[in-house]
Biopython code that builds the backbone (N, CA, C, O; Angstrom):
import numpy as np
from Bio.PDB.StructureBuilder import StructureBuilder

atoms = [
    (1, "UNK", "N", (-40.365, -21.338, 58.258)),
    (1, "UNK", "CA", (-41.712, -21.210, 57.757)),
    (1, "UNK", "C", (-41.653, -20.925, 56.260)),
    (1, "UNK", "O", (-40.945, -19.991, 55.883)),
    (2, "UNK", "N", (-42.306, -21.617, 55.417)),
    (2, "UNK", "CA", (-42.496, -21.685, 53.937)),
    (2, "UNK", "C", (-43.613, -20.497, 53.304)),
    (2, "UNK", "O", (-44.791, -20.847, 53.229)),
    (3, "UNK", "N", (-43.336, -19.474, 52.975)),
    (3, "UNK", "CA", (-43.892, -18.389, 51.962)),
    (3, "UNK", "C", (-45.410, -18.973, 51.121)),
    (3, "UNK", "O", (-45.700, -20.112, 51.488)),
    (4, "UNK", "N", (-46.037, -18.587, 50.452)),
    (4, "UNK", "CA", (-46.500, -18.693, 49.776)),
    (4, "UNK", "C", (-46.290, -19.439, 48.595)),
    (4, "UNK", "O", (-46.840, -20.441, 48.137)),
    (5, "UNK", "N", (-45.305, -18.669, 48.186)),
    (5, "UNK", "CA", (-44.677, -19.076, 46.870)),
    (5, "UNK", "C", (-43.982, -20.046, 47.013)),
    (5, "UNK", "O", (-44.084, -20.696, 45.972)),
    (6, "UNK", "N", (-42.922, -20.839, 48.118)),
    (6, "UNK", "CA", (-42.946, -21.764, 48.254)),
    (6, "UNK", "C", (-43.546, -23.240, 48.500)),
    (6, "UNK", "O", (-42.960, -24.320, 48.576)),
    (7, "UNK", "N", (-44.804, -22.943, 48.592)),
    (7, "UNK", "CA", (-45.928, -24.165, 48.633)),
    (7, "UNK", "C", (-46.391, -24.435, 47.388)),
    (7, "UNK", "O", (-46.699, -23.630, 46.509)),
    (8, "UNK", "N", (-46.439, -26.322, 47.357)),
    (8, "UNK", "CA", (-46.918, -26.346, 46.548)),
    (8, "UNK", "C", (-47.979, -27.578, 46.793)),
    (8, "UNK", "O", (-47.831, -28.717, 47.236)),
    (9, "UNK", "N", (-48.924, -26.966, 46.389)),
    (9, "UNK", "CA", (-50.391, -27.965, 46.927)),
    (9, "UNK", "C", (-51.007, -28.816, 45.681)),
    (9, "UNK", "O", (-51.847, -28.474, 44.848)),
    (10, "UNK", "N", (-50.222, -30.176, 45.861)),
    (10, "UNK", "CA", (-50.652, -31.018, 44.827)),
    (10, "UNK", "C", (-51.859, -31.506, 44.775)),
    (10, "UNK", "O", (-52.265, -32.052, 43.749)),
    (11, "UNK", "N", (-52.770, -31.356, 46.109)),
    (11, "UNK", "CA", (-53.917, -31.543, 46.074)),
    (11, "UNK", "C", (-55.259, -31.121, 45.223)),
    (11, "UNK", "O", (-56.287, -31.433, 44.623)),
    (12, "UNK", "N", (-53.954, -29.725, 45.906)),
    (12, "UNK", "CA", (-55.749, -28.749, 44.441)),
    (12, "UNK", "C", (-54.827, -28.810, 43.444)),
    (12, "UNK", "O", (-55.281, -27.893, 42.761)),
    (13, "UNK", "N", (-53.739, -29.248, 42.752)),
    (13, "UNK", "CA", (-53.087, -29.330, 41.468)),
    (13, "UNK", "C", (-54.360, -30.768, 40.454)),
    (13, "UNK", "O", (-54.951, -30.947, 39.389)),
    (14, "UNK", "N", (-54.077, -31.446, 41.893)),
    (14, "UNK", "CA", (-55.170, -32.292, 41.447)),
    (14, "UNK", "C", (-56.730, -32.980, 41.383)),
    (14, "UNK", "O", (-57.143, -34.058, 40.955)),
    (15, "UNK", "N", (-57.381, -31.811, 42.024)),
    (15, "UNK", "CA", (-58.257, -31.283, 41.935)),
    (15, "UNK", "C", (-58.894, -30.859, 40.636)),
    (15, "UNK", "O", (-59.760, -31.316, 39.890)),
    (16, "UNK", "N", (-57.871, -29.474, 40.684)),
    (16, "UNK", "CA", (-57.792, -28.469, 39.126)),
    (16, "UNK", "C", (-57.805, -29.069, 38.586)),
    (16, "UNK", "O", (-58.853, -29.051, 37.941)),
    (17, "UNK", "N", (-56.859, -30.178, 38.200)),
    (17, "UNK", "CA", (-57.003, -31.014, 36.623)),
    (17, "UNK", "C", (-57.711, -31.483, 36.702)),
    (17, "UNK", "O", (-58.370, -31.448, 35.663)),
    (18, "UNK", "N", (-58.238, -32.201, 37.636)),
    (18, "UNK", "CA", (-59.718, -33.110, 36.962)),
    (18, "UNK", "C", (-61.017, -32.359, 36.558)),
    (18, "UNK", "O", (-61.725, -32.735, 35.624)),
    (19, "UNK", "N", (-61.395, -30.798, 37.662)),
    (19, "UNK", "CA", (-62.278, -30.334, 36.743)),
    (19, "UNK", "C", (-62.465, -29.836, 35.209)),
    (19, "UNK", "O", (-63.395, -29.663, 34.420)),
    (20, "UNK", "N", (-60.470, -29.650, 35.247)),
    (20, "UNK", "CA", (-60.082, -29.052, 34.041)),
    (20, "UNK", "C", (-60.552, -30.260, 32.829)),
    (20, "UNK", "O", (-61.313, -29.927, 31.920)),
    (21, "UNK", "N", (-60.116, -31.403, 32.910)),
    (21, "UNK", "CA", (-60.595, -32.418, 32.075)),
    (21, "UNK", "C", (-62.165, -32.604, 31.769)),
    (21, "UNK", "O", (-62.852, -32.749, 30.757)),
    (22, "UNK", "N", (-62.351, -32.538, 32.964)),
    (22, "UNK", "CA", (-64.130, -32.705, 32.576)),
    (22, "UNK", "C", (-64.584, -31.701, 32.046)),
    (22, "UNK", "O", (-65.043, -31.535, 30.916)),
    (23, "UNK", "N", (-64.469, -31.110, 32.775)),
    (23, "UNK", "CA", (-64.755, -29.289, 31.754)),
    (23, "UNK", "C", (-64.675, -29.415, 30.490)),
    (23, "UNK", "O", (-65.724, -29.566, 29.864)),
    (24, "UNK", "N", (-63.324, -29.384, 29.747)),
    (24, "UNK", "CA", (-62.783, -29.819, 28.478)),
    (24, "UNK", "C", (-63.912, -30.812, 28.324)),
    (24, "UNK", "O", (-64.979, -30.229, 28.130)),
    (25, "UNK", "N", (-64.021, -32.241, 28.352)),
    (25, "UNK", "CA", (-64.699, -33.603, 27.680)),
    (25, "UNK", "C", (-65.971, -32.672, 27.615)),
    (25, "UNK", "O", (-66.053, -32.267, 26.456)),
    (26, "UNK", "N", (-66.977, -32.176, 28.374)),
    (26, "UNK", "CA", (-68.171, -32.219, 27.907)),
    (26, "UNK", "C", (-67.903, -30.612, 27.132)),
    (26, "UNK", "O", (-68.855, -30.409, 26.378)),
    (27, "UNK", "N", (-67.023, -29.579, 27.104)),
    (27, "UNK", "CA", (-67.354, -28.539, 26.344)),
    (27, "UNK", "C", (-67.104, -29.311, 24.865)),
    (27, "UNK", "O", (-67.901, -29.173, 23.937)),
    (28, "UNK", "N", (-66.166, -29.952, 24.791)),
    (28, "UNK", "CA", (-65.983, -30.797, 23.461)),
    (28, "UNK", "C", (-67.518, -31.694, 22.702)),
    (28, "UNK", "O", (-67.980, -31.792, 21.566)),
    (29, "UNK", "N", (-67.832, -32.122, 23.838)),
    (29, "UNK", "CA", (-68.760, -33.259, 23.538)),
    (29, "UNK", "C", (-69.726, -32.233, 23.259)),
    (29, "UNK", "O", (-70.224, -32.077, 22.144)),
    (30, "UNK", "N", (-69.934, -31.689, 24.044)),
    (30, "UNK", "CA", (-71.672, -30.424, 23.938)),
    (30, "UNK", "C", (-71.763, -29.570, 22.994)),
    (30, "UNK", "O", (-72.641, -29.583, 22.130)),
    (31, "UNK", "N", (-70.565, -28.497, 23.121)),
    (31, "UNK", "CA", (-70.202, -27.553, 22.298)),
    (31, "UNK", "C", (-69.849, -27.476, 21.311)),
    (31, "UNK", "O", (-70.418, -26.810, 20.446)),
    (32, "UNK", "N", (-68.707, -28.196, 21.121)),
    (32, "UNK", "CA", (-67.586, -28.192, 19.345)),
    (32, "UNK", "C", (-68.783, -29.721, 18.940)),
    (32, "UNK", "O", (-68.851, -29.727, 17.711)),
    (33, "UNK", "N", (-69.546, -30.747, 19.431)),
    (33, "UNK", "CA", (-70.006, -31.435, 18.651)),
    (33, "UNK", "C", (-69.157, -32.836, 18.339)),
    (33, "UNK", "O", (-69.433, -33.613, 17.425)),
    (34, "UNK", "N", (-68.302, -32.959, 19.086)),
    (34, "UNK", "CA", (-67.115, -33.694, 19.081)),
    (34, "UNK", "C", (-68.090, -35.249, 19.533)),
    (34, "UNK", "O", (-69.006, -35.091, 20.340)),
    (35, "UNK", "N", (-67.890, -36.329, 19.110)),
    (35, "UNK", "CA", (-68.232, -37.560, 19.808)),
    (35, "UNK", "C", (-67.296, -38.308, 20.234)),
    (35, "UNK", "O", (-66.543, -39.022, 19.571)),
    (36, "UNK", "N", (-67.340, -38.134, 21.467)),
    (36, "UNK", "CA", (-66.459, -38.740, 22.577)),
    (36, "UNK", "C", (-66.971, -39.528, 22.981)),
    (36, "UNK", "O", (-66.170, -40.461, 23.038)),
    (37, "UNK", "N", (-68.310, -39.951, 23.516)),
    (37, "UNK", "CA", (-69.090, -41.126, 24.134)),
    (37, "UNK", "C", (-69.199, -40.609, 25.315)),
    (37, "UNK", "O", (-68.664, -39.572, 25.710)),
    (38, "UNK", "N", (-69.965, -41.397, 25.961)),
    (38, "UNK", "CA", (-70.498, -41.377, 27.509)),
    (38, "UNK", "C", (-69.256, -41.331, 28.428)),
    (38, "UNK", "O", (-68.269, -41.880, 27.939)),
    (39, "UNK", "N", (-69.073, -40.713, 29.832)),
    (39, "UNK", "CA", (-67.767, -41.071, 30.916)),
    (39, "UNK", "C", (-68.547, -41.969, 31.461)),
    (39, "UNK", "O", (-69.732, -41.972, 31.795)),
    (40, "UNK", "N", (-67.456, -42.942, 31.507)),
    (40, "UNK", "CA", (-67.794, -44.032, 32.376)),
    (40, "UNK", "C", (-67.417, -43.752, 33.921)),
    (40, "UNK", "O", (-66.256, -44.077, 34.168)),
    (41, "UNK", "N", (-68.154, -43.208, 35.055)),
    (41, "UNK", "CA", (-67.902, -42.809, 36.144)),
    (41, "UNK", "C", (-67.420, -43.888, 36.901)),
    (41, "UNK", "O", (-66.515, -43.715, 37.717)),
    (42, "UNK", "N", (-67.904, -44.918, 36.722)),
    (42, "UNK", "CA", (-67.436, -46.275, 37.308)),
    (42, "UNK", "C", (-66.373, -46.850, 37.015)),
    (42, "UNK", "O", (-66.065, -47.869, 37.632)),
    (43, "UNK", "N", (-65.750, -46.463, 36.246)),
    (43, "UNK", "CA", (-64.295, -46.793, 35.569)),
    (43, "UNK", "C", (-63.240, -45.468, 35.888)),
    (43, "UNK", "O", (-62.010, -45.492, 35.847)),
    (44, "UNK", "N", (-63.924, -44.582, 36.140)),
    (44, "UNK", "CA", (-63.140, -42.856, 37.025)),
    (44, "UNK", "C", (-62.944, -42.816, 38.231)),
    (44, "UNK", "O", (-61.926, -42.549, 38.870)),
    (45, "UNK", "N", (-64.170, -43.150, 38.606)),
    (45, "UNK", "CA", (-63.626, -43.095, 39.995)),
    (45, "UNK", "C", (-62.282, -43.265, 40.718)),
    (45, "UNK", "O", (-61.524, -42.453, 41.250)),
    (46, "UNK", "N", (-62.230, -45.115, 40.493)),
    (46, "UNK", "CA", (-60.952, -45.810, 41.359)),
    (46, "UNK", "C", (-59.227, -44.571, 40.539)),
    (46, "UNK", "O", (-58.202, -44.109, 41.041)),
    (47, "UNK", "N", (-59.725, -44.555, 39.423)),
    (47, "UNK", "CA", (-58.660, -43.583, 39.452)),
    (47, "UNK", "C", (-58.043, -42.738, 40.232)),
    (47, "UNK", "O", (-56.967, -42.605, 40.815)),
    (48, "UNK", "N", (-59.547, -41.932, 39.991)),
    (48, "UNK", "CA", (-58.781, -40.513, 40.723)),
    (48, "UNK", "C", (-58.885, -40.677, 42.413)),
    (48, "UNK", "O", (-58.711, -39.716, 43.163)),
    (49, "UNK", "N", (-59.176, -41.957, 42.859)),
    (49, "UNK", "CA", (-58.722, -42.105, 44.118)),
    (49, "UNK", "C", (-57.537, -42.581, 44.425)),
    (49, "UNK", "O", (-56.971, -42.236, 45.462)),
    (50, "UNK", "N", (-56.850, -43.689, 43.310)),
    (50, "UNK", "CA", (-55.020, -43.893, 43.819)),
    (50, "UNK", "C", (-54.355, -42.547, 43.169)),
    (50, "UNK", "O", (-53.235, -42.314, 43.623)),
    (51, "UNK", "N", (-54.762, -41.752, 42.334)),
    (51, "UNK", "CA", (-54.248, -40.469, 41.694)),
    (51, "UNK", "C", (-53.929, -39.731, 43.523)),
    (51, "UNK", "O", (-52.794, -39.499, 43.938)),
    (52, "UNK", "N", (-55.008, -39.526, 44.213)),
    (52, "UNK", "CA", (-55.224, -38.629, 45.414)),
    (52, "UNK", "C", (-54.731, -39.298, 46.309)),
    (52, "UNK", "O", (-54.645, -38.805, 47.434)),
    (53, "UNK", "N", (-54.366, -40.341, 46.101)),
    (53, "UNK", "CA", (-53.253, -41.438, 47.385)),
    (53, "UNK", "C", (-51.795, -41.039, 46.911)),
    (53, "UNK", "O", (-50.898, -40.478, 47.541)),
    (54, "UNK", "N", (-51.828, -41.429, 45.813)),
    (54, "UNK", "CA", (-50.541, -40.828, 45.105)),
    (54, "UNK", "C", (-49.692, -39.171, 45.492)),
    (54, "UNK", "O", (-48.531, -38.863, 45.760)),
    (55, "UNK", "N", (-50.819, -38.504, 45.359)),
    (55, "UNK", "CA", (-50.446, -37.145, 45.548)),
    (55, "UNK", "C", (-49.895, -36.692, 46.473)),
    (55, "UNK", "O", (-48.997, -35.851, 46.485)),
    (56, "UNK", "N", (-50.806, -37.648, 48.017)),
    (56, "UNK", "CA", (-50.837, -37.658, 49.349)),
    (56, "UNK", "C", (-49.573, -37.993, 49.864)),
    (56, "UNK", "O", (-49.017, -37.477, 50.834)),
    (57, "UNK", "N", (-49.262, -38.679, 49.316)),
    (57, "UNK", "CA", (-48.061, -39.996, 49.261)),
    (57, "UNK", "C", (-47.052, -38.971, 49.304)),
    (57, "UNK", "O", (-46.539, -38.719, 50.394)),
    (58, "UNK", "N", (-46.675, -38.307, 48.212)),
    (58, "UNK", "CA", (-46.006, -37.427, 47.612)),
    (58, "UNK", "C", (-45.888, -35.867, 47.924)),
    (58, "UNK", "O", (-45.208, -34.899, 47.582)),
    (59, "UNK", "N", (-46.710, -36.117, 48.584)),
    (59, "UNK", "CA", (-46.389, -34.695, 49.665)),
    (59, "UNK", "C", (-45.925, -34.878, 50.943)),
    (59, "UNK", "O", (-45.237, -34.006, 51.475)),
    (60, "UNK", "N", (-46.231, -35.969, 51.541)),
    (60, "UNK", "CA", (-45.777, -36.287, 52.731)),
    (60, "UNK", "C", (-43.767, -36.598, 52.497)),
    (60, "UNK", "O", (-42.905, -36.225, 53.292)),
    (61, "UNK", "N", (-43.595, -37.164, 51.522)),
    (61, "UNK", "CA", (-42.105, -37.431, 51.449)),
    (61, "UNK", "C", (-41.607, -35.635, 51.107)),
    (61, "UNK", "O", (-40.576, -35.104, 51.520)),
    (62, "UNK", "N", (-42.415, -35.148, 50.466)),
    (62, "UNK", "CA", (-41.512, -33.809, 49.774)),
    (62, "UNK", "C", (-41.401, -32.676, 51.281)),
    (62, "UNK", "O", (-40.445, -31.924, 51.471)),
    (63, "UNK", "N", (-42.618, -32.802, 52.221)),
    (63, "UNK", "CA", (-42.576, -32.181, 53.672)),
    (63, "UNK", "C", (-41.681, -32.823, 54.218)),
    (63, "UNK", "O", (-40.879, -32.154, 54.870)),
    (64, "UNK", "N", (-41.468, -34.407, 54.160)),
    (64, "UNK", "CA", (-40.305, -34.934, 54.964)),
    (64, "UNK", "C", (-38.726, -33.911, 54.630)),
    (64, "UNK", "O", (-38.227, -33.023, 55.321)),
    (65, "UNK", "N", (-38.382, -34.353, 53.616)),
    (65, "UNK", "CA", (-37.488, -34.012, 53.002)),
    (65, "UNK", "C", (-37.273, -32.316, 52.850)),
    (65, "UNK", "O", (-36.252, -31.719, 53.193)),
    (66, "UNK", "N", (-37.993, -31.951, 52.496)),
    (66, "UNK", "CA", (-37.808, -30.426, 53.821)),
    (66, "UNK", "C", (-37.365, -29.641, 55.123)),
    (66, "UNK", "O", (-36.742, -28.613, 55.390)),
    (67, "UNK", "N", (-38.053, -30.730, 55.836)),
    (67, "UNK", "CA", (-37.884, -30.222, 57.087)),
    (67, "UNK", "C", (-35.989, -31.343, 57.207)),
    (67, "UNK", "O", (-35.195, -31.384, 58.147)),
    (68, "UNK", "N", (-35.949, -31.792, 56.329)),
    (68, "UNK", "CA", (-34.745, -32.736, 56.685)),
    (68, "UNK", "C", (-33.598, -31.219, 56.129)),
    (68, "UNK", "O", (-32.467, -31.151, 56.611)),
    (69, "UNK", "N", (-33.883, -30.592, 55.541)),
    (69, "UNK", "CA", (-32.717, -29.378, 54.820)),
    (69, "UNK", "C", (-33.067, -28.386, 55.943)),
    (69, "UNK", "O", (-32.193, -27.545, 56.155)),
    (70, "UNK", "N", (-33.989, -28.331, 56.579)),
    (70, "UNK", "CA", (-34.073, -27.027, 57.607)),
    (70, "UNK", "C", (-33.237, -27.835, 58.786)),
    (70, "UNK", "O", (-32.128, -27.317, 58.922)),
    (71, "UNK", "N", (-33.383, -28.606, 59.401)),
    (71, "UNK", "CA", (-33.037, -29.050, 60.326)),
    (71, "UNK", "C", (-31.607, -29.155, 60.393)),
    (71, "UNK", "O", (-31.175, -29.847, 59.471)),
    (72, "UNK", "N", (-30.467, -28.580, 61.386)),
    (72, "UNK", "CA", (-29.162, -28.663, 61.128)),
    (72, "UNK", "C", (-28.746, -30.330, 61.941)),
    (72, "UNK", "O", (-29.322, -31.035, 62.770)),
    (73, "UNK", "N", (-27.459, -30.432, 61.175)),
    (73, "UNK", "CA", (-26.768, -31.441, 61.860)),
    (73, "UNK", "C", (-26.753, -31.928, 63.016)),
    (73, "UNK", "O", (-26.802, -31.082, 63.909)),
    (74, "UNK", "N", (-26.697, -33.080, 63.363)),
    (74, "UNK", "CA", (-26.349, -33.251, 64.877)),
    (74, "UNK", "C", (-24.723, -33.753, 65.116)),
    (74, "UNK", "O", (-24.099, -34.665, 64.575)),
    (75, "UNK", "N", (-24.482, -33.174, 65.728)),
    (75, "UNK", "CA", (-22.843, -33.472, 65.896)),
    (75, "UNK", "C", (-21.872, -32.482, 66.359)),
    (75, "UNK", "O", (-20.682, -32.781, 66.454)),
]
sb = StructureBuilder()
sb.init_structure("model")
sb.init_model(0)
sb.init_chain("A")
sb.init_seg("    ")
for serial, (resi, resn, name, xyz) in enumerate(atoms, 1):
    if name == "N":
        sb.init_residue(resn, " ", resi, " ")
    sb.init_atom(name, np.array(xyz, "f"), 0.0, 1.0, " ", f" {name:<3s}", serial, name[0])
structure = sb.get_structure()
């Protein structure tokens, strides 16, 4: 069984960053006065959906590969 501190949840890693980005773009855009332009949500989206396939992807091999070091030999 894996601790706390041993997990690592790329999901909300990637989660976090995207609010973290947006957060950032409009405190920039709103706040500091910065012109960044409009987000194109329609051009974001498909992203951050192979981003969250990706992640998915990538946790499933790193759980594989885990349980492959817990598991002893056969022989």
């Amino acid at each position: 069984m894996t601790g706390p501190s041993e997990r690592f949840d790329i999901g909300a890693l990637l989660i976090g960053g995207v609010i973290l980005l947006v957060g950032a773009y409009y405190f920039l855009d709103l706040t500091l006065g910065f012109d960044l332009g409009p987000l194109n949500w329609d051009a974001i989206w498909p992203i951050l959906v192979i981003a969250l396939g990706v992640s998915v992807l990538f946790g499933v091999r790193r759980r594989e590969r885990r349980r492959d070091l817990r598991e002893p030999p056969l022989g």
